[in-house]
C-alpha positions in Angstrom: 118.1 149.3 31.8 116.7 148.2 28.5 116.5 145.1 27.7 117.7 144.1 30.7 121.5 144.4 30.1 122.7 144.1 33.2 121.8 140.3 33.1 125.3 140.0 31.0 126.8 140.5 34.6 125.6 136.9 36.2 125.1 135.0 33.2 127.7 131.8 33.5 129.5 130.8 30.0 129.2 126.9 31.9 125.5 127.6 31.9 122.5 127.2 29.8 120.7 130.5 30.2 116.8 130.7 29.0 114.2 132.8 30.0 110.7 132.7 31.4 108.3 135.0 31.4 104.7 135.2 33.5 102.8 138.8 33.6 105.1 140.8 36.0 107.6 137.9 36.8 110.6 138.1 34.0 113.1 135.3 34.8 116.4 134.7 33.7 117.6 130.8 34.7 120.8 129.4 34.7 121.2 125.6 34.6 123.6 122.5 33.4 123.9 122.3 30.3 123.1 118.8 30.4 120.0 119.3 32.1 118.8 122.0 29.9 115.4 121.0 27.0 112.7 123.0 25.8 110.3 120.5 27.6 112.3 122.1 31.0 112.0 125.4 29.7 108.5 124.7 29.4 107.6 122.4 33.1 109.5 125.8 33.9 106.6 127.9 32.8 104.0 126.1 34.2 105.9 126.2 37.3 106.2 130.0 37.7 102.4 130.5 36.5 101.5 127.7 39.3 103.8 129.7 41.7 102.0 133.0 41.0 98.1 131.8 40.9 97.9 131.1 44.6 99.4 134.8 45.5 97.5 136.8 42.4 94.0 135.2 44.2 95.1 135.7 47.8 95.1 139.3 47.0 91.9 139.6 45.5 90.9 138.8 49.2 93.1 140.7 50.9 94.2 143.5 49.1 96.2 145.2 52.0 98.6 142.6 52.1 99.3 144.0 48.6 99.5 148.0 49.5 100.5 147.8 53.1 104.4 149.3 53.1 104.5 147.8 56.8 104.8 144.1 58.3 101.6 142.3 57.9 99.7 138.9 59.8 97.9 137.0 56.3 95.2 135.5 57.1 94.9 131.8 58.5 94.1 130.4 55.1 97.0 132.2 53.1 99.1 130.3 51.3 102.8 129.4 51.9 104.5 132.0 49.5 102.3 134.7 51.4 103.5 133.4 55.0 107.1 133.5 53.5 107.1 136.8 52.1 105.0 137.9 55.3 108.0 136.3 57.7 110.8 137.6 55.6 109.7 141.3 55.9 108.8 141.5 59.4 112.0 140.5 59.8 112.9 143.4 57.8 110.2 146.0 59.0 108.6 146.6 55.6 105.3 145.4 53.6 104.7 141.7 52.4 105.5 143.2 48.6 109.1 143.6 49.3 110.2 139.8 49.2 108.1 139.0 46.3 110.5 139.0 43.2 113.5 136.8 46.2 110.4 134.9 47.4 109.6 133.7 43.5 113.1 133.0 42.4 113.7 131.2 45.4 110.5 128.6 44.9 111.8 128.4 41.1 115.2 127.7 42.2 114.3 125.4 45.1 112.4 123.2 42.5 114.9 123.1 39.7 117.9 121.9 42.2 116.2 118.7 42.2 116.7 118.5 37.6 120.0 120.4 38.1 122.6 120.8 40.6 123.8 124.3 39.3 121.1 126.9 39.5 120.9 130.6 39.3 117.6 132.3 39.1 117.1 136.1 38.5 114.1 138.0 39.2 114.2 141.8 38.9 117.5 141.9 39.9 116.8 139.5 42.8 119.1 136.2 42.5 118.7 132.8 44.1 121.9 130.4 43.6 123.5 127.1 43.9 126.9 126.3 42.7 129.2 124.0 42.2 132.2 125.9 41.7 132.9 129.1 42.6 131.3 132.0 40.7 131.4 135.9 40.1 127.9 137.9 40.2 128.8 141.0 38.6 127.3 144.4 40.3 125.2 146.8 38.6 124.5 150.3 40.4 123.1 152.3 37.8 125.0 155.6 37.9 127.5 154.8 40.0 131.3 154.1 38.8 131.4 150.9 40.3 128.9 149.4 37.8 130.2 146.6 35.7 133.3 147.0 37.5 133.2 145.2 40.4 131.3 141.5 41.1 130.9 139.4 44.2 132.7 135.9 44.3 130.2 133.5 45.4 131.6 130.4 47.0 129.9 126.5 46.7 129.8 126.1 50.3 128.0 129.7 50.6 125.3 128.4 48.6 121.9 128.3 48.3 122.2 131.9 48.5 120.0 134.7 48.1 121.6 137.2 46.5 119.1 140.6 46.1 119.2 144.2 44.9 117.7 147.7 45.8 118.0 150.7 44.1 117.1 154.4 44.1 117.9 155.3 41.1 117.4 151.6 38.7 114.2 149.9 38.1 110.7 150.6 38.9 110.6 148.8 42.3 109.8 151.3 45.4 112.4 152.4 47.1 112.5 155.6 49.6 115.9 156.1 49.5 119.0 156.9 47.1 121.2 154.5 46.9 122.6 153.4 43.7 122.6 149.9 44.7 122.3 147.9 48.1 122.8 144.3 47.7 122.2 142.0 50.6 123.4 137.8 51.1 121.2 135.7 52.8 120.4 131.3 52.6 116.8 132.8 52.3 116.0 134.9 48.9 113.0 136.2 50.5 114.7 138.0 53.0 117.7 139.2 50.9 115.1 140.5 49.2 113.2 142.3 51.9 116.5 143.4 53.9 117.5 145.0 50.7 114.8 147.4 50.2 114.7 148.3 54.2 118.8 148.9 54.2 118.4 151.0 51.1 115.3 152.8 52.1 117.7 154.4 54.6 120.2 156.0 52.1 119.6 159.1 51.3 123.0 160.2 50.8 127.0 158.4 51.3 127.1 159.3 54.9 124.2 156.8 55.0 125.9 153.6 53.3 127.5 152.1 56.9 124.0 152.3 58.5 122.0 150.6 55.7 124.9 148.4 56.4 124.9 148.2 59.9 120.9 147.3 60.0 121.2 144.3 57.4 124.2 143.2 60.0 122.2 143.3 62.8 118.6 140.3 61.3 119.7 137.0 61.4 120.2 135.0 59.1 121.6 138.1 56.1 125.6 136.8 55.7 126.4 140.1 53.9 125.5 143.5 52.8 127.2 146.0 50.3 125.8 149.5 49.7 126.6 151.9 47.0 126.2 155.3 46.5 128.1 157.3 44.1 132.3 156.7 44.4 131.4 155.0 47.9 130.5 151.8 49.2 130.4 150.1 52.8 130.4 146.2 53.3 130.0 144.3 55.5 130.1 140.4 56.5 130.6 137.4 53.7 131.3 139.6 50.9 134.1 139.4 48.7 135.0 141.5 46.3 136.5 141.2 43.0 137.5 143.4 39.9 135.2 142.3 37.2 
């Protein structure tokens, strides 16, 4: 994906779209256009490098919490991004890692809803989101026919919503399965996040899509689910689906 093209598929025309970028963490935000200045842009930046400074030296101390692919207790003086991202993927059954990218859009996004009340944040692929009016998030699922062809319409009253990504075959984030894209709906991005890599760890081929499915369906709290794997897709729960 070069250049990240598949952020044309979420970008709103309404929107004021500017991006911020922090070592690893590339962010593409979405706010009223009223409410858009460089000095936000900037209190932005600061923002995301303030987000990430309290992870980046928690892991200098406990550098398993980093590596571990399996649900992990931080220790007593973590701080609260590491307890979220902890929570949200024992939920899930995976390692801490795995709601990083929701966990960070989500803090962004949770902060900027108080300068804007339209808000999209993207992270990797990982989305947090509050509208106003209804919206289409477009899909992207790498080799599969059903990229840039379908999109979710997201509802006001649906929102804040997490809306995150997994692939098998896009990116460079781990994944031990093959789908060519599992998205999954949740009020927390963290968890979207973290569901997401779990359900598509367990494709490996279509037969697969309805359980990757059928597990985000079954942790509270994830409102949808939508896996892709070639010409096929299973869905489940608040998703709906529109011709982009």
């Amino acid at each position: 994906m070069p250049a990240r093209n598949y952020r044309c598929l979420y970008r709103q025309k309404d929107l004021v779209h500017f991006q911020v970028v922090v070592k690893e963490t590339d962010l593409d935000i979405g706010v009223s256009q009223k409410c858009f200045s460089p000095k936000l842009a900037n209190w932005v930046f600061h923002l995301v490098r303030n987000c990430r400074t309290p992870l980046e030296e928690y892991i200098k101390k406990d550098l398993l919490f980093y590596k571990t692919l399996s649900p992990y207790n931080p220790l007593p003086d973590a701080p609260p991004l590491v307890y979220k991202m902890a929570l949200a993927a024992g939920k899930a059954n995976v390692g801490p890692m795995a709601a990083v990218a929701g966990a960070i859009a989500e803090e962004i996004g949770q902060a900027l809803l108080k300068r804007s009340k339209e808000v999209i944040v993207e992270n990797g692929g990982d989305i947090f989101l509050r509208t106003t009016c209804r919206r289409q998030i477009g899909i992207f699922a790498g080799p599969s026919p059903f990229s840039y062809r379908l999109a979710l319409e997201i509802i006001p009253e649906g929102t804040p919503l997490g809306i995150c990504t997994s692939s098998g075959t896009v990116g460079h984030s781990l994944s031990f399965g093959k789908a060519d894209a599992v998205v999954i709906l949740s009020p927390s991005a963290a968890l979207a996040d973290a569901v997401a890599t779990a359900a598509g760890n367990l494709v490996q081929n279509e037969a697969d899509l309805q359980k990757a499915v059928n597990f985000a369906a079954s942790i509270p709290e994830v409102t949808g689910a939508l896996a892709i794997k070639g010409d096929r897709l299973a869905a489940w729960g608040r998703v709906k689906m529109k011709p982009l």
